[in-house]
Residue frames as a rotation matrix with the C-alpha (Angstrom) as fourth column:
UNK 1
-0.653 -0.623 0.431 166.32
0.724 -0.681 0.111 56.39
0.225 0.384 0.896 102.16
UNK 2
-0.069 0.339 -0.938 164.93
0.423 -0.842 -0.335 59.97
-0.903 -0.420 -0.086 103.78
UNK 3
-0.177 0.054 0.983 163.52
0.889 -0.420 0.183 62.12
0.423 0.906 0.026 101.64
UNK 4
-0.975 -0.212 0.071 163.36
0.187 -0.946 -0.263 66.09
0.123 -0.243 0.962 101.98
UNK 5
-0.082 0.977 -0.198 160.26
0.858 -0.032 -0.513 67.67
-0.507 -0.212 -0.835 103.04
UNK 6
-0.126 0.284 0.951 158.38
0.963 -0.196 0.186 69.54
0.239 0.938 -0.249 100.83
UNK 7
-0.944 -0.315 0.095 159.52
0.284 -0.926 -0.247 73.28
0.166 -0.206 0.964 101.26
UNK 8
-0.703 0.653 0.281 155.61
-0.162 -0.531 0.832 74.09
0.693 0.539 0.479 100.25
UNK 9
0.302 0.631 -0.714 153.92
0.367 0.615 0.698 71.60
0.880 -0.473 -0.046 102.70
UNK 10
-0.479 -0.643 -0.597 156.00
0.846 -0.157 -0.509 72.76
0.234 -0.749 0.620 105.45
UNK 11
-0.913 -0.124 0.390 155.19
-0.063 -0.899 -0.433 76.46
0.404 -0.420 0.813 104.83
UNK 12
-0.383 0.920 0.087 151.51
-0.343 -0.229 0.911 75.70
0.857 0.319 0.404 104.80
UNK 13
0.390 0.158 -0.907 151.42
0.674 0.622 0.398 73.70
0.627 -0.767 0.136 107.80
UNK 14
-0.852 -0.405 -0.332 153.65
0.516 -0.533 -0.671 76.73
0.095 -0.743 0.663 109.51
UNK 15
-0.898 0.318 0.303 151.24
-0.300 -0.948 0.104 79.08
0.321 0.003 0.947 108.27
UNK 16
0.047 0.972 0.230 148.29
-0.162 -0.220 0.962 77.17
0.986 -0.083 0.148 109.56
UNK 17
-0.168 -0.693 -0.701 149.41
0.561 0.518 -0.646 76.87
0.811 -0.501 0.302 112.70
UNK 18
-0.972 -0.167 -0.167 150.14
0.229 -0.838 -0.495 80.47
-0.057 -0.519 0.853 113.21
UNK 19
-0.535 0.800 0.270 146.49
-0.554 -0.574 0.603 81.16
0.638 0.173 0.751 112.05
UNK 20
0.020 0.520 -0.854 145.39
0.091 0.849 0.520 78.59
0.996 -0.088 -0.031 114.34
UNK 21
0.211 -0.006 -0.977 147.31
0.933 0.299 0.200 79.40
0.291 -0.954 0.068 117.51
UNK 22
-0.673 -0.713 0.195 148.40
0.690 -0.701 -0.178 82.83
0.264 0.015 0.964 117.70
UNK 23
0.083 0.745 -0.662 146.65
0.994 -0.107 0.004 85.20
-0.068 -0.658 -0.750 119.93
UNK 24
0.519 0.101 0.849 145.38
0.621 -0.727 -0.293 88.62
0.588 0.679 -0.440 118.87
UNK 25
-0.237 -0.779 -0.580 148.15
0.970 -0.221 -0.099 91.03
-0.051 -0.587 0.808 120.46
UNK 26
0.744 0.668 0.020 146.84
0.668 -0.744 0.016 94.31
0.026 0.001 -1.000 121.37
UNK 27
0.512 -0.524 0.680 148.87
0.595 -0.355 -0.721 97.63
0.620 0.774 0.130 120.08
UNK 28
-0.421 -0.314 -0.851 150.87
0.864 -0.424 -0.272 99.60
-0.275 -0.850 0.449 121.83
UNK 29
0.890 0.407 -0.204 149.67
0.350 -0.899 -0.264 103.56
-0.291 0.163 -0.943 122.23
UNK 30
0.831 -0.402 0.384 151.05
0.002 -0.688 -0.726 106.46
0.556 0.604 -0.571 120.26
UNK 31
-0.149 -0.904 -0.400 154.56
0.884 0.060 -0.464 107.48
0.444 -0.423 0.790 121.62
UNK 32
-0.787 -0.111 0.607 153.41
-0.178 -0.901 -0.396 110.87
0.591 -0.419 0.689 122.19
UNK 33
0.366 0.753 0.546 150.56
-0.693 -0.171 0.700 109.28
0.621 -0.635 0.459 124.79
UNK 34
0.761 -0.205 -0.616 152.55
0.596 0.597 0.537 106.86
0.258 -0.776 0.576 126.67
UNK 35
-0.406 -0.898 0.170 155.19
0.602 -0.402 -0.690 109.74
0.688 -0.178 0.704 126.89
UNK 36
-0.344 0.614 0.710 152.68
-0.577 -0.735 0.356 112.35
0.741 -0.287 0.608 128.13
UNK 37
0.580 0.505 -0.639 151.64
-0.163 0.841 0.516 109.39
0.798 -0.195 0.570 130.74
UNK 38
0.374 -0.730 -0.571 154.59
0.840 0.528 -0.125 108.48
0.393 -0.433 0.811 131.95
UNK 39
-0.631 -0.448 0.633 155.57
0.198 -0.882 -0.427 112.31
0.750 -0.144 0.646 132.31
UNK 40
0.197 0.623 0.757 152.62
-0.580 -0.548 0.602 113.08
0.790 -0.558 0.253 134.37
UNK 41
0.770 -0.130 -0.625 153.49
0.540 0.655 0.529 109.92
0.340 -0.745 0.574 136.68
UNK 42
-0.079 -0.972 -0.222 157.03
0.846 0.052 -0.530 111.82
0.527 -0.230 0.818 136.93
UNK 43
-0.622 -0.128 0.772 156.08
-0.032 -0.982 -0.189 114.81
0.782 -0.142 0.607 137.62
UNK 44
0.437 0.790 0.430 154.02
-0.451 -0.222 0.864 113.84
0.778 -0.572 0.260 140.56
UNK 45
0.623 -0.325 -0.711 156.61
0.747 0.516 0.419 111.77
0.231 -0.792 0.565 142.01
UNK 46
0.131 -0.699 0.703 158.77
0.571 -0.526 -0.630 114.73
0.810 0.484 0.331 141.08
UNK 47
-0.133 0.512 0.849 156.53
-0.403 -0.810 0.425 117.37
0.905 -0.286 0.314 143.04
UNK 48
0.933 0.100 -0.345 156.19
0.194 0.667 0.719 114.71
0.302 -0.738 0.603 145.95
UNK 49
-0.067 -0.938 -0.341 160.40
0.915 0.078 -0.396 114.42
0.398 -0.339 0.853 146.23
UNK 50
-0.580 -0.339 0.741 160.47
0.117 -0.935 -0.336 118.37
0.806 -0.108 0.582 146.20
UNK 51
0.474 0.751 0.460 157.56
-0.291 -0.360 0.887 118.51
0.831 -0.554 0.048 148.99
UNK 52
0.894 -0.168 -0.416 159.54
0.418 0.649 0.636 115.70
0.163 -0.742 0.650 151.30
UNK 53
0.133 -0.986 0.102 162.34
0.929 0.088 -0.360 117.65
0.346 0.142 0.927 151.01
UNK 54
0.377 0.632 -0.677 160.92
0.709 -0.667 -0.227 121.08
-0.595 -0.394 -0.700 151.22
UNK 55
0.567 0.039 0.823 160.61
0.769 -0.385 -0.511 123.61
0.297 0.922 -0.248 148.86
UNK 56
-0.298 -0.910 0.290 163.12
0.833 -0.396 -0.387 126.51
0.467 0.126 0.875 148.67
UNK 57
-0.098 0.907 -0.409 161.97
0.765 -0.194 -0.614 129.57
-0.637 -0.373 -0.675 150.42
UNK 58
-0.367 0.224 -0.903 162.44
-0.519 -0.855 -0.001 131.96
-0.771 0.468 0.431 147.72
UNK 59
-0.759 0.061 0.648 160.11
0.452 0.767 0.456 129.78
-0.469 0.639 -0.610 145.55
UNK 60
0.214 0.976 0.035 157.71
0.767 -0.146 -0.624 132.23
-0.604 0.161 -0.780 145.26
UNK 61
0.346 -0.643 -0.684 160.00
-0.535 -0.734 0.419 134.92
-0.771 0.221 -0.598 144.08
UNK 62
-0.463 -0.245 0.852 161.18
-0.087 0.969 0.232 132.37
-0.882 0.033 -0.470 141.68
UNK 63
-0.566 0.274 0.778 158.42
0.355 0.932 -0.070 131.91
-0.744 0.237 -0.625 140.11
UNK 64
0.672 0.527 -0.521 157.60
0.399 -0.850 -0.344 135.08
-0.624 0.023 -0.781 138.99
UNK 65
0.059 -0.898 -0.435 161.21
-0.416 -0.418 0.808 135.20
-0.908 0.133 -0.398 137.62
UNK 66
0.664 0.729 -0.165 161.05
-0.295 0.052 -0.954 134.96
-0.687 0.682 0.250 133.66
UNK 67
0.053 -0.849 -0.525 164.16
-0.915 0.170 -0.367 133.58
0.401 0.500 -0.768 132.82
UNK 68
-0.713 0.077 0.696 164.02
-0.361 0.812 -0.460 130.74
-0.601 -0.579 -0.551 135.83
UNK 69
0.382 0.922 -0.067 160.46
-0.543 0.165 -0.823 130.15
-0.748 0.351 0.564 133.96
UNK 70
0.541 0.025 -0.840 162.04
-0.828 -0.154 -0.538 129.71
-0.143 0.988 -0.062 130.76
UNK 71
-0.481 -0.876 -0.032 164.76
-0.857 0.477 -0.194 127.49
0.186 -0.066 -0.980 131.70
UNK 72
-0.488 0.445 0.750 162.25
-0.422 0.632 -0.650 125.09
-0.764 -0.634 -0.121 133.75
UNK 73
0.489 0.697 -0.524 159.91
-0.718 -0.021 -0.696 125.30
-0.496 0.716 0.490 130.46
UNK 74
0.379 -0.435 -0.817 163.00
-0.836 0.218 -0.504 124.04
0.397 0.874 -0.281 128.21
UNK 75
-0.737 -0.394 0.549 164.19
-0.645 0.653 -0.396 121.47
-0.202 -0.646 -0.736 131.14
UNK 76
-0.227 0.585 0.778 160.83
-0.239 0.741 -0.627 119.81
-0.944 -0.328 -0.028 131.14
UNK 77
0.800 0.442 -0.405 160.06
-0.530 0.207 -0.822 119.69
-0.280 0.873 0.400 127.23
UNK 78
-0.238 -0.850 -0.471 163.60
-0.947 0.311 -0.084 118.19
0.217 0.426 -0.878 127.09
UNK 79
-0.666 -0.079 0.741 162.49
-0.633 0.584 -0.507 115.59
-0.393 -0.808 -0.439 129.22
UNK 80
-0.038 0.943 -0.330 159.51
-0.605 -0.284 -0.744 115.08
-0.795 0.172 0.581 127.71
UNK 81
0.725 0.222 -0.653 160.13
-0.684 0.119 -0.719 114.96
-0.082 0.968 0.238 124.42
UNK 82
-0.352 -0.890 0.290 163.28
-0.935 0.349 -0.063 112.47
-0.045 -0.293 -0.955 125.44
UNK 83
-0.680 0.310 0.664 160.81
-0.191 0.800 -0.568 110.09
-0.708 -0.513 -0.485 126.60
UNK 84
0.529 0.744 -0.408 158.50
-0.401 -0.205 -0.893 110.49
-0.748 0.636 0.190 123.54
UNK 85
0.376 -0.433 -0.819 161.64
-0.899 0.045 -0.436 109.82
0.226 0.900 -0.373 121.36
UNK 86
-0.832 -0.448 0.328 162.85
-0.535 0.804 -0.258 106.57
-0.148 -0.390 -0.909 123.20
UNK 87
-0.163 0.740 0.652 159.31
-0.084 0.648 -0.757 104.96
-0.983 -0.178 -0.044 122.86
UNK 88
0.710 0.212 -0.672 159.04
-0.701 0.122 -0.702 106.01
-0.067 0.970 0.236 119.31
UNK 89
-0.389 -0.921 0.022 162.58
-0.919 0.390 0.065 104.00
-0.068 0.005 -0.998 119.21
UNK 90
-0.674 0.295 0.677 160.50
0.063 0.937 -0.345 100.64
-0.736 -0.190 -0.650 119.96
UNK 91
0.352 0.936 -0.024 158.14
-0.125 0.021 -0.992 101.28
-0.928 0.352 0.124 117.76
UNK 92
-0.671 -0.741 0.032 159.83
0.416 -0.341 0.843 100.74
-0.614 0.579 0.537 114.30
UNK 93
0.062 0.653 0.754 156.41
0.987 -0.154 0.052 102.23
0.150 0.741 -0.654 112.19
UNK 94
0.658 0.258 -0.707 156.55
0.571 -0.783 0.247 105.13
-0.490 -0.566 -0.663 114.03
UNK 95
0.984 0.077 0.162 156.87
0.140 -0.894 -0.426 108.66
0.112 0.442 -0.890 112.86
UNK 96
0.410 -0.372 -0.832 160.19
0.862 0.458 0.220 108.96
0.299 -0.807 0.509 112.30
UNK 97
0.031 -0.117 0.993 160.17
-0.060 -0.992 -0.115 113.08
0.998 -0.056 -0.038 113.35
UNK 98
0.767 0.110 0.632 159.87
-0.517 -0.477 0.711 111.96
0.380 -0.872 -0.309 116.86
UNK 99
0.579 -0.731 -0.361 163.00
0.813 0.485 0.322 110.46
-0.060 -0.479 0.876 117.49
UNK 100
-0.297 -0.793 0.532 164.19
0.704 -0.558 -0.439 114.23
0.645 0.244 0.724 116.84
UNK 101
0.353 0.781 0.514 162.33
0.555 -0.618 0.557 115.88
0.753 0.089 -0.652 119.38
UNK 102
0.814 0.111 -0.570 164.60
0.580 -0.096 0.809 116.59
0.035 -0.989 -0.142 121.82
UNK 103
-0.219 -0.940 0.260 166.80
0.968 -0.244 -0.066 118.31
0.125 0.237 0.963 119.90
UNK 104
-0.326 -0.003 0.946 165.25
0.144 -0.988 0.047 122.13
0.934 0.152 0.322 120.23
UNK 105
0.749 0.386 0.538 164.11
-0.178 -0.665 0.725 122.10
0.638 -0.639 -0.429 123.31
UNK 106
0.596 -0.674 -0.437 167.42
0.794 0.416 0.443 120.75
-0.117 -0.611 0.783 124.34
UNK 107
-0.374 -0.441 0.815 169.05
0.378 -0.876 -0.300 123.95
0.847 0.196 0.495 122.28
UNK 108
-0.074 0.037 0.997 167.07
-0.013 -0.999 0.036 126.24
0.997 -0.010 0.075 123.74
UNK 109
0.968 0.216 -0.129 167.53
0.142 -0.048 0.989 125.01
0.208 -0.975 -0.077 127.25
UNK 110
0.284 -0.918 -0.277 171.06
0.909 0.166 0.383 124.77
-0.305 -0.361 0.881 127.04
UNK 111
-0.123 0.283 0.951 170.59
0.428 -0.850 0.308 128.44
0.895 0.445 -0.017 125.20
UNK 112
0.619 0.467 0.632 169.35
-0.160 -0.712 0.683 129.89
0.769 -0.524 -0.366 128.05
UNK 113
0.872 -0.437 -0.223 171.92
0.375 0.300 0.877 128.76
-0.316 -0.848 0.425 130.43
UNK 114
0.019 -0.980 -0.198 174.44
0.985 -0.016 0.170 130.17
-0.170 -0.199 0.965 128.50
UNK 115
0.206 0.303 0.931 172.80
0.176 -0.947 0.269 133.41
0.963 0.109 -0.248 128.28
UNK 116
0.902 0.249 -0.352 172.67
0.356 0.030 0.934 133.13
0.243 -0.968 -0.062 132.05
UNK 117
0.430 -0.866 -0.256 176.53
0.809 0.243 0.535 132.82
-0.401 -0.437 0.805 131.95
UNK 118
-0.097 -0.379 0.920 176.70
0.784 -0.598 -0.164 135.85
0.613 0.706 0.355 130.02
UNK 119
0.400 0.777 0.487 174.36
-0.026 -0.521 0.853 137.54
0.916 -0.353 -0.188 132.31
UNK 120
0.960 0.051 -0.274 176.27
0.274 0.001 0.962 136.32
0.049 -0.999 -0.013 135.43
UNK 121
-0.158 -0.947 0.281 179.89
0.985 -0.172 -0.023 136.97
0.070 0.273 0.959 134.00
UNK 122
-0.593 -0.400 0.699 178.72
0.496 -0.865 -0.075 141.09
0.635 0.302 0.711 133.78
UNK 123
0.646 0.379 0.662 176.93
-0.455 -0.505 0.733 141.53
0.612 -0.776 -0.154 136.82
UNK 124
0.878 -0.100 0.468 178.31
-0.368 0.484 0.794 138.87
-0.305 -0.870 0.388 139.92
UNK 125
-0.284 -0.954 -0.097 180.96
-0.952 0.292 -0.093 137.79
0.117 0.066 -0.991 138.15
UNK 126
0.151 -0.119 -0.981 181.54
-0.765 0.615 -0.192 133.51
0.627 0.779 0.002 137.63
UNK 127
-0.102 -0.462 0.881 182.09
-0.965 0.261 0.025 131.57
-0.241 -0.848 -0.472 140.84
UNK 128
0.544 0.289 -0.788 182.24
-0.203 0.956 0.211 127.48
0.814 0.045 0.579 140.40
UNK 129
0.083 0.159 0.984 181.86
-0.996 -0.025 0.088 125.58
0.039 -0.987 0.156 143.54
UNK 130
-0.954 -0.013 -0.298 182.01
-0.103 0.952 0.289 121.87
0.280 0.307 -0.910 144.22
UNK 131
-0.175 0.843 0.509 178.05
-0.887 0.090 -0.454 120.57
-0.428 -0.531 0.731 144.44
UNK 132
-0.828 0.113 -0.549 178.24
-0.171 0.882 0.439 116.93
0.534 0.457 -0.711 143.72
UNK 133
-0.635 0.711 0.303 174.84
-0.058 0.347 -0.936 116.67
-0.770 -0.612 -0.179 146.08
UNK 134
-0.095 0.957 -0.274 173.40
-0.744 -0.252 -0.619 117.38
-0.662 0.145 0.736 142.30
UNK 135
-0.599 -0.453 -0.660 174.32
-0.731 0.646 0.221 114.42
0.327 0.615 -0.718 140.96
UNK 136
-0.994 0.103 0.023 173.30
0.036 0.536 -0.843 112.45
-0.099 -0.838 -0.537 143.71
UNK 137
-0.516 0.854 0.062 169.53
0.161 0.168 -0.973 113.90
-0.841 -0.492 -0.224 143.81
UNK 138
-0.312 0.325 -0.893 169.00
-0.897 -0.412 0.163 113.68
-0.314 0.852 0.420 140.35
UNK 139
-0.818 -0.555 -0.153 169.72
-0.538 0.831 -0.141 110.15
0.205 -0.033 -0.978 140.36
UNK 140
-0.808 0.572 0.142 167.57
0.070 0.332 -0.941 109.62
-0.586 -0.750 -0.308 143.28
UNK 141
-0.307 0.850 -0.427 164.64
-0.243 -0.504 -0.829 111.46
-0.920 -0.150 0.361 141.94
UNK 142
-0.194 -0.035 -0.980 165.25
-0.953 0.246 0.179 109.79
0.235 0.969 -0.081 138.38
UNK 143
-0.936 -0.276 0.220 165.36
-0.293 0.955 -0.051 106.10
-0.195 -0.112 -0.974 139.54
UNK 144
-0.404 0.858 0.316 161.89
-0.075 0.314 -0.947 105.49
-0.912 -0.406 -0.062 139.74
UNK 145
0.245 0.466 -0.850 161.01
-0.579 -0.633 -0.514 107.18
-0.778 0.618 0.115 136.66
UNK 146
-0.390 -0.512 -0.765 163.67
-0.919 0.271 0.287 106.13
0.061 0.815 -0.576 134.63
UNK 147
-0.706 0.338 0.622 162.31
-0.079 0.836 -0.544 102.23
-0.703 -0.433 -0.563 136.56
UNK 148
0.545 0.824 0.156 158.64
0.223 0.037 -0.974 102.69
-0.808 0.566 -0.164 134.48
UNK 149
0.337 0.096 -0.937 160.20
-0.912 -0.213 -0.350 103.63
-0.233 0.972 0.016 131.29
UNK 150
-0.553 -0.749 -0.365 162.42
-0.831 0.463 0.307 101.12
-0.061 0.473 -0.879 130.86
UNK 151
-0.727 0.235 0.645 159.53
0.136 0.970 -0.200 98.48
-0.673 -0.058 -0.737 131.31
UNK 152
0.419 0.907 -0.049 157.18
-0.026 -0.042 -0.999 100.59
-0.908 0.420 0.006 129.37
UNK 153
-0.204 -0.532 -0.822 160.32
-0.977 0.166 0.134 100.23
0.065 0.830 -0.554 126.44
UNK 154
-0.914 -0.118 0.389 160.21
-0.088 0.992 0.095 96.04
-0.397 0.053 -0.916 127.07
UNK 155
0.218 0.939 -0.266 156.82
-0.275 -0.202 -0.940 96.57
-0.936 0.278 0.214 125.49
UNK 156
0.608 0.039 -0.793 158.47
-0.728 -0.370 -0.576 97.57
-0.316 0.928 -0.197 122.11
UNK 157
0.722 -0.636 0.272 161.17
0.650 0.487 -0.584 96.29
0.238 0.598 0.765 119.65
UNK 158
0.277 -0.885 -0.374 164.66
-0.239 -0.441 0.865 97.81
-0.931 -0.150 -0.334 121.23
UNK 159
0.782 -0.494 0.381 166.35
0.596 0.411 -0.690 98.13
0.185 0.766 0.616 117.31
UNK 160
0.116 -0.903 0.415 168.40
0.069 -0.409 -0.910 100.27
0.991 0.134 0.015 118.91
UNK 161
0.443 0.068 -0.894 168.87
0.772 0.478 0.419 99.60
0.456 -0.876 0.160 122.33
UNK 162
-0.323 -0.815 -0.482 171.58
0.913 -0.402 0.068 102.09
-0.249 -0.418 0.874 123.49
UNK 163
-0.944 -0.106 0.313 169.96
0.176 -0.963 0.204 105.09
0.279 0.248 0.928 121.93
UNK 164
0.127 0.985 -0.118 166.82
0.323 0.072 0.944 104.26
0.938 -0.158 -0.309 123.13
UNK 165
0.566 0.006 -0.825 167.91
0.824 -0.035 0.565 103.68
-0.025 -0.999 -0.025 126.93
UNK 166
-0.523 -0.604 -0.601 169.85
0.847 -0.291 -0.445 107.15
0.094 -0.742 0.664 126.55
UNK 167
-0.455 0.764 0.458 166.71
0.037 -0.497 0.867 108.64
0.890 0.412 0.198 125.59
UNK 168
0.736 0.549 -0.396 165.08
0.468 0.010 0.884 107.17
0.489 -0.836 -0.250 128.77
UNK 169
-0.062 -0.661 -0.748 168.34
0.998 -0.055 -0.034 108.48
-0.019 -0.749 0.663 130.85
UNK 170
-0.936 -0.143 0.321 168.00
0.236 -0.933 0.272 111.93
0.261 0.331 0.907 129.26
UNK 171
-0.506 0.528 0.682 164.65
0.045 -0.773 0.632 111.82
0.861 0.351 0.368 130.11
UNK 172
0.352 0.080 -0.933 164.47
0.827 0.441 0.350 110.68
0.439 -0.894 0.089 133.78
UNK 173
-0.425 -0.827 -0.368 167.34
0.904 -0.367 -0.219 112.62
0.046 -0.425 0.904 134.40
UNK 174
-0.668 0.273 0.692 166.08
0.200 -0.830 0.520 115.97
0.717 0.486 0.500 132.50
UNK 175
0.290 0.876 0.385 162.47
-0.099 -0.372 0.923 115.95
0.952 -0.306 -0.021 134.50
UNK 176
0.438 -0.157 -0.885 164.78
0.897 0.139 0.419 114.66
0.058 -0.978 0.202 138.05
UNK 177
-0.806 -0.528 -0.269 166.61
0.585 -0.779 -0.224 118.35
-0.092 -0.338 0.937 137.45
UNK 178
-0.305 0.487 0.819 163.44
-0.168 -0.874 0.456 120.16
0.937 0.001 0.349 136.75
UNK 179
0.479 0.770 -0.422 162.41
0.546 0.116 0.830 118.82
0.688 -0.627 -0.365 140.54
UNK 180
-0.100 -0.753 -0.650 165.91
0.992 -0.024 -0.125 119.66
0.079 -0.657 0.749 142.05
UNK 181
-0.418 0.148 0.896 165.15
0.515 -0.774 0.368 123.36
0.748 0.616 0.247 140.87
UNK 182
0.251 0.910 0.330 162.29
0.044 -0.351 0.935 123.58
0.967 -0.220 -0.128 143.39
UNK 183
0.976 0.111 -0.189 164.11
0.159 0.234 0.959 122.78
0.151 -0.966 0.211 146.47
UNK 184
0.123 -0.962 0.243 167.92
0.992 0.119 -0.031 123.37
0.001 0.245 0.970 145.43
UNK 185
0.708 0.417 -0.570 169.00
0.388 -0.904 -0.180 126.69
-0.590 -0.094 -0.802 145.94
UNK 186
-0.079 -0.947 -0.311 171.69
0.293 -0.320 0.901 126.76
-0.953 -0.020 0.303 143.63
UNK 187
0.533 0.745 -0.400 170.96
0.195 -0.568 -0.799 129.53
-0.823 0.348 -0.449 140.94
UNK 188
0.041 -0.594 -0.803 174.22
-0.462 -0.724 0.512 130.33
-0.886 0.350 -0.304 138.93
UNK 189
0.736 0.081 -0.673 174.05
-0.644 0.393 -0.657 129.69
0.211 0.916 0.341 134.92
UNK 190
0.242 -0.673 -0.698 177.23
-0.718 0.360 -0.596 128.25
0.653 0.646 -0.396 134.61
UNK 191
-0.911 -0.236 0.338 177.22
-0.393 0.743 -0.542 125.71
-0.123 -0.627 -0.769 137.91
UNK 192
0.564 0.811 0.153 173.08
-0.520 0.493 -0.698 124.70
-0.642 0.314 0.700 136.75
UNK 193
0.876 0.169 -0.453 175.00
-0.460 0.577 -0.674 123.75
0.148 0.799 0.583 133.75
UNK 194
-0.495 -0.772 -0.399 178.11
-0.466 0.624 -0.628 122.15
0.733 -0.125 -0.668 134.91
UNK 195
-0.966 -0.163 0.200 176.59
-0.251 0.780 -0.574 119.96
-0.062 -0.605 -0.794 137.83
UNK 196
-0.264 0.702 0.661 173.25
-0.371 0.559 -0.742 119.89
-0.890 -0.441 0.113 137.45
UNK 197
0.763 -0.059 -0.644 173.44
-0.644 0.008 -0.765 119.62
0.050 0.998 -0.032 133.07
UNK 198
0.216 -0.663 -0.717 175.83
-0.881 0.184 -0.436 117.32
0.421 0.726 -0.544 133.49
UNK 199
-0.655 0.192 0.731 175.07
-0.407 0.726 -0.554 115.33
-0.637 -0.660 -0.397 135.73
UNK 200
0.677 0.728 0.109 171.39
-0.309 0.416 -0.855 114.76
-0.667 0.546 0.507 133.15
UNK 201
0.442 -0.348 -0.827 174.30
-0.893 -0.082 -0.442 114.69
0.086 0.934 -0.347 130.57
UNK 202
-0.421 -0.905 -0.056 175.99
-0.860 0.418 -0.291 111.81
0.287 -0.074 -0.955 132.02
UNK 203
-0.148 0.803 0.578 173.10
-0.420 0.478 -0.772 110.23
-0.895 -0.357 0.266 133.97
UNK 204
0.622 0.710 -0.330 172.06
-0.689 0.296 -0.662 109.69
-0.372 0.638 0.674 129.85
UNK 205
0.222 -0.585 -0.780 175.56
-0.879 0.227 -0.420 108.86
0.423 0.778 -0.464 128.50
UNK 206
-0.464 0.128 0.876 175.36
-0.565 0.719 -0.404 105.85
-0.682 -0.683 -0.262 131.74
UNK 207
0.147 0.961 0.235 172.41
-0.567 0.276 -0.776 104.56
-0.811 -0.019 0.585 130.18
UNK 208
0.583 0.053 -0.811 173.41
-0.809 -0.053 -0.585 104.09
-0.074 0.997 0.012 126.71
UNK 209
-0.402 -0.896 -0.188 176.27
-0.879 0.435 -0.196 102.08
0.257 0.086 -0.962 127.68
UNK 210
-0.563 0.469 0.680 173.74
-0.612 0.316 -0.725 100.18
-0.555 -0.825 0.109 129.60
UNK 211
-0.126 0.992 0.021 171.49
-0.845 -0.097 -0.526 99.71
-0.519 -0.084 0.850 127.04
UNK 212
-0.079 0.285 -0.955 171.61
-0.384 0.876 0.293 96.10
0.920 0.390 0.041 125.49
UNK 213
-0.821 -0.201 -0.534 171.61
0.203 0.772 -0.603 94.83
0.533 -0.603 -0.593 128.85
UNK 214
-0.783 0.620 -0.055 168.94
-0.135 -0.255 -0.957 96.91
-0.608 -0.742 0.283 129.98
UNK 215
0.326 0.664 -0.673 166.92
-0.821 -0.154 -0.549 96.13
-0.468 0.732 0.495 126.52
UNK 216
-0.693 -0.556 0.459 168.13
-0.142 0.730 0.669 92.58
-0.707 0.398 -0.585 125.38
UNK 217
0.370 0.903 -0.219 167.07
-0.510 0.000 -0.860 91.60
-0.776 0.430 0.461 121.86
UNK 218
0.066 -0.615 0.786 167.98
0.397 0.739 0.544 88.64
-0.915 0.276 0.293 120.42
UNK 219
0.356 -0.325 -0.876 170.03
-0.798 -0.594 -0.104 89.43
-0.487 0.736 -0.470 117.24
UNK 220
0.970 -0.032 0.241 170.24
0.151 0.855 -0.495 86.52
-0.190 0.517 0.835 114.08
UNK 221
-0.184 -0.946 0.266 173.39
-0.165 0.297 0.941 85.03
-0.969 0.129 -0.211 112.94
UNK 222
0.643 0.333 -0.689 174.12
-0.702 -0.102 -0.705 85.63
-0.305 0.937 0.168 109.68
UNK 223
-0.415 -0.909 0.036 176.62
-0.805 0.385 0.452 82.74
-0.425 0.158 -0.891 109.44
UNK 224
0.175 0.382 -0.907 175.84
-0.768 0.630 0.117 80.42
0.616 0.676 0.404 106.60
UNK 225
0.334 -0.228 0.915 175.74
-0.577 0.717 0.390 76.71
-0.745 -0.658 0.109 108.85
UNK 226
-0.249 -0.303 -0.920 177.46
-0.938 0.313 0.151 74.03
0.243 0.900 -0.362 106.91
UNK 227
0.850 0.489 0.195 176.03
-0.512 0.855 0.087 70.24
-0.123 -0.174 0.977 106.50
């Protein structure tokens, strides 16, 4: 006749084990320094795409322009802080103020664009065009990027897969329009934010759908097993 094993012996024997074999596992960095990281990698491949391509020639004009400034400003902190909030996402100690950070500098980018549209409705007047090329080179210029986050997420704990990976899509996407900017000549508020905003908008809402497959994490059964 079998007898049960002692519940107590058992744990002890798990728990020396684990103190026995288990190898010290070095932390991950802050979210706001593997974001800030991972941004500066983008933005050099960024600044690289826009060079191989070639930069607009009113870029200097441009740049001088304090509204174009502003927009670019609120484009890249979206981005940014996108990628800052998707790592915090793995992290489950983590602060949890930075899974909201893209929410103002997303206002106030999408803010300024629709000032723009105010601004171009009473001078030039409203034209929409078809420019599906920004889709396309956002993509492009996002792939890579978006490539390193998603492995620097397999690091963490995905508890939320899908809102993580549209964090990383929002924030690929976000810093692949602040390159298109530099070489794209298309200026008007209200086509920036229909094709090239919505394209980042969609580029994220991709992802999400994506994102248990792109973040598997194995998830217990709570069914009771019967003997």
């Amino acid at each position: 006749m079998s007898t049960m094993p002692d519940p107590r012996a058992t744990t002890a024997a798990l728990i020396a084990r684990l103190a026995r074999d288990t190898q010290p596992v070095r932390p991950l960095s802050s979210p706001l320094r593997r974001g800030l990281l991972w941004g500066l990698a983008t933005l050099t491949f960024g600044a690289f795409m826009a060079w191989a391509v070639g930069l607009r020639p009113d870029m200097g004009q441009r740049l001088t322009d304090g509204h174009f400034l502003l927009e670019q400003g609120a484009a890249l902190a979206t981005g940014l802080s996108a990628a800052i909030a998707a790592l915090a996402l793995t992290i489950p100690a983590s602060a949890r103020a930075l899974r909201l950070l893209p929410v103002v500098p997303g206002a106030l980018w999408l803010g300024t664009l629709g000032w723009g549209c105010l601004r171009d409705a009473q001078t030039a007047g409203v034209q929409i065009t078809p420019d599906p090329a920004c889709f396309l080179y956002i993509a492009l210029i996002g792939s890579l990027p978006a490539a390193l986050l998603v492995s620097m997420l397999r690091k963490g704990v995905p508890l939320a897969p899908r809102l993580t990976i549209a964090f990383a899509g929002l924030a690929a996407a976000g810093l692949g329009n602040v390159a298109l900017r530099f070489f794209h000549m298309q200026d008007g508020a209200l086509m920036v934010l229909i094709w090239q905003v919505g394209s980042v908008g969609l580029l994220a809402w991709l992802f999400g759908l994506a994102g248990r497959s792109m973040l598997p994490w194995p998830v217990l059964s709570t069914r009771r097993t019967r003997s």
